[in-house]
C-alpha positions in Angstrom: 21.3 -22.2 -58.2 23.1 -19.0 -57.3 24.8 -16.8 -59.2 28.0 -15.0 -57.8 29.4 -11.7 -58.6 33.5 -11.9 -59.6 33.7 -10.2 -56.1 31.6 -12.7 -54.1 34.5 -15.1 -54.4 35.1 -15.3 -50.8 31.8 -15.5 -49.5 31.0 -18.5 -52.8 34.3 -20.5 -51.4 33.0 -20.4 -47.8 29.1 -21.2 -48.9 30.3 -23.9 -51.0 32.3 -25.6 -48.6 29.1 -25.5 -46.4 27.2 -27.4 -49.5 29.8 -29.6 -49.3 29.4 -30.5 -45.4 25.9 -30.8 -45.3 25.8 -33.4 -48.3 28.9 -35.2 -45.6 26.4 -34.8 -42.9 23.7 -36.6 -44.4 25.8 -39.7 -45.1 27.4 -39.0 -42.1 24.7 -38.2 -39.6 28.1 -36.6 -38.1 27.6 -34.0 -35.0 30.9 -33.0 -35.2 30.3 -32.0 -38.9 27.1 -29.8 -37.9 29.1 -27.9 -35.6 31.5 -27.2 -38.2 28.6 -26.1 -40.7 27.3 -23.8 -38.0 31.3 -22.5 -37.5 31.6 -21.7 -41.3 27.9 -20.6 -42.2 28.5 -17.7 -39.4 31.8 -17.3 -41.0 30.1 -16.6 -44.7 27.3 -15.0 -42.8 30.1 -12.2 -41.5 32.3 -12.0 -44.7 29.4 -10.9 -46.9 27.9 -8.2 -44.3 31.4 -6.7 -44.2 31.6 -7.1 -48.1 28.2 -5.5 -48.8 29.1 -2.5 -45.9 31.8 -1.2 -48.4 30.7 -1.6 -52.0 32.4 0.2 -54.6 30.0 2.3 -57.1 31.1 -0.3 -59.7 30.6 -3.5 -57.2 27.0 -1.8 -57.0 26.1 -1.5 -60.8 26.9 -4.9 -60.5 25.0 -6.0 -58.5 21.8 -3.8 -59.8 22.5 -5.7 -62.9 22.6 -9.1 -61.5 20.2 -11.7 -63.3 18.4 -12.9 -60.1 17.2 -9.0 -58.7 13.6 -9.3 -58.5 12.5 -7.4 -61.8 8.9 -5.6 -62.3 6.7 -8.8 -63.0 7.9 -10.3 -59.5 6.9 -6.4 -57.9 3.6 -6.7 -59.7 2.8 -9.8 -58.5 3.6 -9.4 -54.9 2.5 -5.8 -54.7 -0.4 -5.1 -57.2 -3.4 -7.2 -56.8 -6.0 -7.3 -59.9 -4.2 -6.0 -62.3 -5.2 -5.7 -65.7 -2.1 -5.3 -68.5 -3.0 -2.6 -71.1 -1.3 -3.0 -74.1 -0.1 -0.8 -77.3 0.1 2.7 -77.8 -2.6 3.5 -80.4 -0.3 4.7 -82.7 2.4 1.8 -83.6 2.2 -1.0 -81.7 2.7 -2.6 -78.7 6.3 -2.6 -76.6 6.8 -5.2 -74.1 9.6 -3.5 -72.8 7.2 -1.9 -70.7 4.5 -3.6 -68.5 1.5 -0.9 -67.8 -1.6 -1.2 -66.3 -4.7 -1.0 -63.9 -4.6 -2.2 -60.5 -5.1 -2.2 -56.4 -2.3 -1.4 -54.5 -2.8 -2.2 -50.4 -6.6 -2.0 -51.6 -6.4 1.4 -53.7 -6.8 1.8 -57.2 -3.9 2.6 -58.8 -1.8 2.8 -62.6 1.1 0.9 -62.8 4.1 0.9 -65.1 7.3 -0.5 -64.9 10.4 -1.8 -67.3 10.8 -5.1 -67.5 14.3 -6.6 -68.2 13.2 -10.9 -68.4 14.6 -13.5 -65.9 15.6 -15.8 -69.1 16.8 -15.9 -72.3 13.5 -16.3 -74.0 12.2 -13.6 -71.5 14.9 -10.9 -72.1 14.1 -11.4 -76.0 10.6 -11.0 -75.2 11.1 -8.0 -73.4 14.2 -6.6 -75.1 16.1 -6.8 -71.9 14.3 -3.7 -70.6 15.2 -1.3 -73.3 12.0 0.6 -74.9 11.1 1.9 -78.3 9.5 4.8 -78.8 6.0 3.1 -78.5 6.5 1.8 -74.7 6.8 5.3 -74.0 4.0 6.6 -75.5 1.9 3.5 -74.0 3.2 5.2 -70.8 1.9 8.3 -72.2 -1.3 7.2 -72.7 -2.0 5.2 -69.3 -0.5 8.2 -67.2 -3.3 10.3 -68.7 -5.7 7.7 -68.3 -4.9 7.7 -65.0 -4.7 11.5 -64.3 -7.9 11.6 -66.3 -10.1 8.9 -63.9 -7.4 10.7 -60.6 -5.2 7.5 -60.1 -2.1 7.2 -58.4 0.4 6.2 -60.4 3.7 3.8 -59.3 6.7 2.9 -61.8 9.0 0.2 -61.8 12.2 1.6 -63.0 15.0 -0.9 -64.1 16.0 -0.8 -67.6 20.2 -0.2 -69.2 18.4 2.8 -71.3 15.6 3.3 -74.2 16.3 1.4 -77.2 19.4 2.8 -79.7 18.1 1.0 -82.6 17.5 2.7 -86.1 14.0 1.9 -86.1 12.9 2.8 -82.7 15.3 6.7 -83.7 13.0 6.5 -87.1 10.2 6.5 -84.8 10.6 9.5 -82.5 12.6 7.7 -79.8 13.9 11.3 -78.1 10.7 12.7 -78.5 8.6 10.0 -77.1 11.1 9.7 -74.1 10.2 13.9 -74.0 7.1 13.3 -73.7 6.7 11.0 -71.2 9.1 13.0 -69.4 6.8 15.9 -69.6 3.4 13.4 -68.7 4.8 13.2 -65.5 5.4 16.0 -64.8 2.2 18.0 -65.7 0.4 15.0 -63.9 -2.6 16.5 -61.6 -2.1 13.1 -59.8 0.9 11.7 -57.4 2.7 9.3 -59.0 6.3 7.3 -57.2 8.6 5.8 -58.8 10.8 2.7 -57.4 14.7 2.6 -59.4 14.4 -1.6 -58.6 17.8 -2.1 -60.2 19.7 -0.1 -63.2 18.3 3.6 -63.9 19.8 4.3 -67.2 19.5 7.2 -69.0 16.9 9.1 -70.6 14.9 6.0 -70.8 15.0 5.9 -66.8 14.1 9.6 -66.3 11.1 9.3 -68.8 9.2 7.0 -65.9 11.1 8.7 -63.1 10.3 12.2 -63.0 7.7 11.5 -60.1 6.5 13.5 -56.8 8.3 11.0 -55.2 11.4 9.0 -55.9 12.4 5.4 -53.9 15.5 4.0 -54.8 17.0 0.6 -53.3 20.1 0.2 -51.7 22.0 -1.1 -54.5 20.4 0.1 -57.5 22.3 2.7 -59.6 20.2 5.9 -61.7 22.5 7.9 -64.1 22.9 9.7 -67.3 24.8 7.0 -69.3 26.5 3.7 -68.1 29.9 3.4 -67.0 30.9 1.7 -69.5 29.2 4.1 -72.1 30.9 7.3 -69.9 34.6 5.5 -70.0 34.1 4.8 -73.9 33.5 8.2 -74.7 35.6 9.9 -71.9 38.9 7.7 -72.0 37.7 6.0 -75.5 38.0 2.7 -73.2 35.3 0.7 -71.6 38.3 -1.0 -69.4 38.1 2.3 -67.2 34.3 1.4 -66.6 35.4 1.2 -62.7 36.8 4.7 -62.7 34.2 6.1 -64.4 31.7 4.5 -61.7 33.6 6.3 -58.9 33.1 9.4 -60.5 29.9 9.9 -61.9 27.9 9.2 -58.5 25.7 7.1 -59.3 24.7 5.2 -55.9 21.3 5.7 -54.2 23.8 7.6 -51.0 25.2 10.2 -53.4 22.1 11.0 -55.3 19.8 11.2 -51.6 22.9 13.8 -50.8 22.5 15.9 -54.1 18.5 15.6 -53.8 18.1 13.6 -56.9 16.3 11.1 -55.5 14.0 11.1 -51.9 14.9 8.0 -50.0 16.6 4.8 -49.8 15.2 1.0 -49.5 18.0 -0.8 -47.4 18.1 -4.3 -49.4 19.3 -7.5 -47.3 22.3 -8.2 -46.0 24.0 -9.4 -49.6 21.5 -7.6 -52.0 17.8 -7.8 -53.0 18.4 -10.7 -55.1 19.4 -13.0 -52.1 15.6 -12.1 -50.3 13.5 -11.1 -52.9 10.7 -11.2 -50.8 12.3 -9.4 -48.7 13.4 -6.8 -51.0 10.1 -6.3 -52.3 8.0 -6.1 -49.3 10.7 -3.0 -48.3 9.9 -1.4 -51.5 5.9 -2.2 -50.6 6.3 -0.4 -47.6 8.4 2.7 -49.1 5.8 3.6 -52.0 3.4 3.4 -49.0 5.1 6.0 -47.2 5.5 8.0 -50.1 1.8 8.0 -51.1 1.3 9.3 -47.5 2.7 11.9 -47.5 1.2 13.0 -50.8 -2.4 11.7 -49.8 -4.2 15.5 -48.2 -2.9 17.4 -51.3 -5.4 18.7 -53.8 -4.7 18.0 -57.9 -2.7 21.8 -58.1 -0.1 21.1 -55.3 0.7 18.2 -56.2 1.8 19.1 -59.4 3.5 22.3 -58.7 5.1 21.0 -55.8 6.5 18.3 -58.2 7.8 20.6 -60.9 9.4 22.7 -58.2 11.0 20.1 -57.0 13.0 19.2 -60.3 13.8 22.0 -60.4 15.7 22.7 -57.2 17.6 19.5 -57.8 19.3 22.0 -60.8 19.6 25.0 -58.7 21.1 22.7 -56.1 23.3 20.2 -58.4 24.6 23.8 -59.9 
């Protein structure tokens, strides 16, 4: 069943008046009513491509947050062929925040790590809706320099609210294990690309993200802090999340404009999560790309040509 956004309304009225034809037609067998399905679908069809061509920042952390966007298991499984999980960190435990592991990706070995936010209840438990503790980022740690070590690409999901903020995970080192997987990347000798799926949240988004390459879909938002965490510290009220959201440019369009991020995935018409297969095999086609362009350099360029590149986004930003 799908889920709507609050503003989907008008496209839901018009699909669900379509639902309620077709069931007519089939006791009806009426071609009058077919004709009036076809009238109303291409009615729909137009309201949500001219809804979707003028999103507001806040419409779009919407819809990066919506609960049927493809999440990192469904990229893993259309994407990655054998792939082998890796679990735990060697140190604490294992997070299953974060999904790592070995893989092929369009026949080429490759390390793969991505957040994972659950498509259920049980699921989002499982996985802590997305939100690490300091061990899921030193598991990253640890297969980014396996990877570098055995000179493996490396591809992250990204899609997570923000690391952990609970009193255990801080007890553990959460800032310095999201430092340090910050750093991993970038010292990497290897190119690595990472995909913002849905919701790039804070420092628990940049500590995967800080890659040679950076794909972001269409409607996916990356940012310092949510909007709703920016209005309650700015305006000490989360009801001015939709101002906040207008301010703090966080869509895939202003970032590609400041150089924070390298290209853009155009979802389908409506969003990722109305063709993930779709969606996904756009984001498929984009980390290609990337890889690429990043395939002829030797292990020295690639990681000084990364580091300079973060840090032209401050000169820039500046």
């Amino acid at each position: 069943m799908r889920t709507y956004l609050d503003f989907e309304k008008p496209v839901a009225e018009l699909e669900a008046k379509v639902e309620e034809l077709r069931a007519l037609e089939q006791s009806a067998g009426s071609v009058e009513i077919g004709e009036e399905i076809a009238r109303i679908e291409g009615k729909a069809a137009e309201a949500l491509r001219e809804l979707y061509a003028h999103l507001t920042p806040w419409q779009k952390a919407q819809v990066a947050r919506h609960p049927q966007r493809p999440h990192c298991v469904d990229y893993l499984a259309s994407l990655i062929s054998d792939f082998t999980p890796l679990a735990g960190d060697r140190k604490f435990g294992e997070d299953e925040a974060i999904i790592g592991g070995l893989g092929r990706f369009r026949g080429e070995g490759v390390c793969v790590i991505g957040q994972e936010r659950g498509a259920d209840t049980e699921g989002r438990l499982k996985h802590n809706f997305g939100m690490a503790r300091p061990e899921g980022y030193r598991k990253a740690v640890r297969l980014m320099e396996m990877a570098d070590h055995f000179d493996l690409p490396v591809i992250a999901f990204v899609d997570t609210a923000g690391a952990y903020p609970g009193i255990g995970a801080e007890e553990r080192g959460q800032a310095e294990a999201i430092a340090r997987s910050t750093a991993t990347c970038l010292n990497l000798n290897v190119p690595n690309v990472a995909a913002i799926v849905g919701e790039g949240g804070s420092g628990g988004a940049i500590a995967l993200a800080t890659a040679s390459r950076i794909i972001m879909l269409e409607h996916a938002i990356y940012s310092v802090i949510s909007p709703e965490g920016a209005a309650s510290i700015l305006w000490r009220d989360t009801g001015k999340a939709q101002e906040a959201a207008q301010n703090m440019k966080i869509t895939a369009d202003d970032l590609l404009r400041f150089g924070a991020i390298d290209s853009i995935v155009r979802e389908p018409v409506g969003g990722a999560h109305r063709d993930p297969a779709a969606a996904i095999e756009a984001t498929g086609e984009a980390i290609a790309a990337a890889f690429e362009d990043l395939r002829q350099l030797d292990r020295e360029t690639v990681r000084r040509q990364r580091r300079e590149k973060f840090l032209a986004i401050g000169r820039t930003i500046a």
